[in-house]
C-alpha positions as CSV (number, residue, x, y, z in Angstrom):
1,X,-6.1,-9.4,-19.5
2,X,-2.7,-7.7,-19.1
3,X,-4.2,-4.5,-21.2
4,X,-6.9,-4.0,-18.8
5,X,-4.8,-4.6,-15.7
6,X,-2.1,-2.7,-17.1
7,X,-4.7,0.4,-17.7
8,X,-6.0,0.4,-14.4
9,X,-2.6,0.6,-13.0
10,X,-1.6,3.2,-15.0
11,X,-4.5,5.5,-14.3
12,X,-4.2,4.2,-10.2
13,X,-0.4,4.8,-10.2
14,X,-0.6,8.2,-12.3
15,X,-3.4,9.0,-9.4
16,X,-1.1,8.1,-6.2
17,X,1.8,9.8,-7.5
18,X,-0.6,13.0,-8.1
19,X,-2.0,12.3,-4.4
20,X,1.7,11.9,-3.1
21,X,3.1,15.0,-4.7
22,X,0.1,16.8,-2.9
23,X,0.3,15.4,0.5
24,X,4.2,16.3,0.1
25,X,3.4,20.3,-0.4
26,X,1.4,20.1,3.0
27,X,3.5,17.7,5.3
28,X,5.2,20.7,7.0
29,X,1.8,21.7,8.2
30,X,0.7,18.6,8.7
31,X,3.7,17.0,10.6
32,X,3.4,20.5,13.0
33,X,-0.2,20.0,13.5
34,X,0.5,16.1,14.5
35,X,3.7,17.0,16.8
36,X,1.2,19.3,18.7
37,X,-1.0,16.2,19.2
38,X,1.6,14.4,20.4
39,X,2.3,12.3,17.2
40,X,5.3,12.1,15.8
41,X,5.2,9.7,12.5
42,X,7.9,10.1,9.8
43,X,6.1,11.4,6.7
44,X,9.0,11.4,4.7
45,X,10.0,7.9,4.9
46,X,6.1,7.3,4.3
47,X,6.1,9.6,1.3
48,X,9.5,8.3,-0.3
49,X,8.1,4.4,-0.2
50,X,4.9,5.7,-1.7
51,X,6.5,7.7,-4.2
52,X,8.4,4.8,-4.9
53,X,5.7,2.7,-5.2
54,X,3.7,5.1,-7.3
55,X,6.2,5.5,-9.7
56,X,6.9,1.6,-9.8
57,X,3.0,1.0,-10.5
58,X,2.7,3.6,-13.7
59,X,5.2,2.0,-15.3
60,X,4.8,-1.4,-14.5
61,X,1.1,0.0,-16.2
62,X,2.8,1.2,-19.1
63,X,5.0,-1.6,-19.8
64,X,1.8,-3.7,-19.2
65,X,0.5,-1.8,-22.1
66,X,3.5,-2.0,-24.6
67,X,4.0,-5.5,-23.8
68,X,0.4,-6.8,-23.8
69,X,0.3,-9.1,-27.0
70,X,3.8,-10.1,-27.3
71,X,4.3,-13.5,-26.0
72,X,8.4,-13.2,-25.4
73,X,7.4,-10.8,-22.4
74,X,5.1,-12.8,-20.5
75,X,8.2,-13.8,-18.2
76,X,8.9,-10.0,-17.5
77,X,4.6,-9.5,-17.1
78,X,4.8,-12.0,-14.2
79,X,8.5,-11.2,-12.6
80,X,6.2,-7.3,-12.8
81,X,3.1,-9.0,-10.8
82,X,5.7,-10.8,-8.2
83,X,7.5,-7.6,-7.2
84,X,4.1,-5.7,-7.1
85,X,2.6,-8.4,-4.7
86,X,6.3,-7.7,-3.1
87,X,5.6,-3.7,-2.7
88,X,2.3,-4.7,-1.4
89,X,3.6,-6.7,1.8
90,X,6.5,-3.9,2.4
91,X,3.9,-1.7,2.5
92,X,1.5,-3.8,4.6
93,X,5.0,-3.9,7.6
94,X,5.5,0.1,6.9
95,X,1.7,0.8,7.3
96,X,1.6,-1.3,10.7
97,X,4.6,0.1,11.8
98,X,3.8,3.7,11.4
99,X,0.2,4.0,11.8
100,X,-0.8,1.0,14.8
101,X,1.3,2.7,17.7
102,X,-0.2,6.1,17.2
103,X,-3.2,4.5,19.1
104,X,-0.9,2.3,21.8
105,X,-0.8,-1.0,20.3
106,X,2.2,-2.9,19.1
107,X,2.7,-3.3,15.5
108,X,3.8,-6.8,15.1
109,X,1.6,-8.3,17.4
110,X,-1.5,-6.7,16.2
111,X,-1.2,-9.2,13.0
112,X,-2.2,-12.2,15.3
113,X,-4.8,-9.9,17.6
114,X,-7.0,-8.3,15.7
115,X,-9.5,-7.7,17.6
116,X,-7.2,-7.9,21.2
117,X,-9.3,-5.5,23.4
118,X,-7.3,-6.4,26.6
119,X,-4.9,-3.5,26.3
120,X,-7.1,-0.8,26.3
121,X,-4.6,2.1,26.1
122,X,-6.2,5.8,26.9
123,X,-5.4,8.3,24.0
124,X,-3.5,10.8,25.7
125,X,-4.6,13.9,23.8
126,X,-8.5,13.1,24.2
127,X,-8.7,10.8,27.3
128,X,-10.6,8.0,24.9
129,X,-9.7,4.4,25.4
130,X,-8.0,3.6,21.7
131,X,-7.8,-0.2,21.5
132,X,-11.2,0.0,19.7
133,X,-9.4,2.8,17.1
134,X,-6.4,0.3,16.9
135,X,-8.4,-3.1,15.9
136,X,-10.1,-0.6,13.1
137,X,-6.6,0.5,11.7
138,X,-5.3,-2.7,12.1
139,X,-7.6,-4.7,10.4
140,X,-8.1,-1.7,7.2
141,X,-4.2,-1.8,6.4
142,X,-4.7,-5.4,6.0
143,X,-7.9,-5.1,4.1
144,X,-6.1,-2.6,2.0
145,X,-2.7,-4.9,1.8
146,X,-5.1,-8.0,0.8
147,X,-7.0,-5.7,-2.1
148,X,-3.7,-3.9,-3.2
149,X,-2.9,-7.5,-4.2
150,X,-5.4,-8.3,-6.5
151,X,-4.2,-6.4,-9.6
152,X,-0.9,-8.0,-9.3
153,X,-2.3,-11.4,-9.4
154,X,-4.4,-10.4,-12.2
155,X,-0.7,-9.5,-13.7
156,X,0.8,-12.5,-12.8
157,X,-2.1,-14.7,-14.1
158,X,-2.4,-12.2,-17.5
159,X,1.6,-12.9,-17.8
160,X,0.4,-17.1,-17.4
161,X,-2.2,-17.1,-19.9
162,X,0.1,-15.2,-22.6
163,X,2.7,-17.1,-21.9
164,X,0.7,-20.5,-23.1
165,X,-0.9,-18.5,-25.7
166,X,-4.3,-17.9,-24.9
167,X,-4.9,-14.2,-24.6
């Protein structure tokens, strides 16, 4: 189990670290083009904890690979899958607290209101009522925080299973 999951982060890790690298060479542009919209989100914070996370991930993978029939690493294997599931919530509070405000909602208090549509806030670059935009953000970077766990469990419970020797 830990070769698989350890191949599939790997290949995703290799893939955000392409992805971030990329979105890098155009945040100039795209920071100008979201300050003349009235936006103003710190893509470099956003990038560094991605790259971060990116670059934690492929190796993570890679060690997942070296490591994945040797029984005297299933401690490391699950310490791996806890500070992944870790990464996962930091990037769950970043996500809310960069993204959610852009359409007029609080970050902290959209976890408990997901669907809140009693502060309708009017978007003030297009004059549309956002709360409806908000609940969808809101509710995908949790989505996305709940899936981003599920290869780190599959680590942890990998690391659990080679630990007591079954495979």
């Amino acid at each position: 189990m830990i070769l698989v999951t350890g191949i599939i982060l790997t290949c995703s890790g290799g893939t955000s670290l392409l992805s971030v690298l990329n979105s890098l060479a155009i945040s100039s542009a795209t920071s100008e083009i979201l300050s003349i919209m009235g936006v103003n989100i710190p893509l470099v914070t956003v990038s560094i904890w991605s790259i971060i996370m990116a670059v934690a991930t492929l190796c993570f993978g890679i060690t997942g690979i070296i490591w994945s029939g040797k029984v005297e690493k299933a401690r490391n294997v699950i310490i791996m899958g806890i500070i992944l599931i870790g990464f996962q919530i930091v990037s769950l509070i970043i996500n809310l607290i960069v993204y959610v405000p852009m359409f007029g909602a609080d970050a902290f208090s959209s976890i408990f209101s997901l669907f809140d549509d009693t502060s309708m806030v009017t978007d003030t670059v297009t004059g549309v009522v956002s709360s409806a935009m908000s609940s969808i953000i809101r509710v995908s970077i949790i989505v996305g925080a709940v899936i981003g766990c599920i290869l780190p469990t599959l680590y942890i419970i990998g690391g659990n299973r080679l630990r007591k020797n079954i495979g």
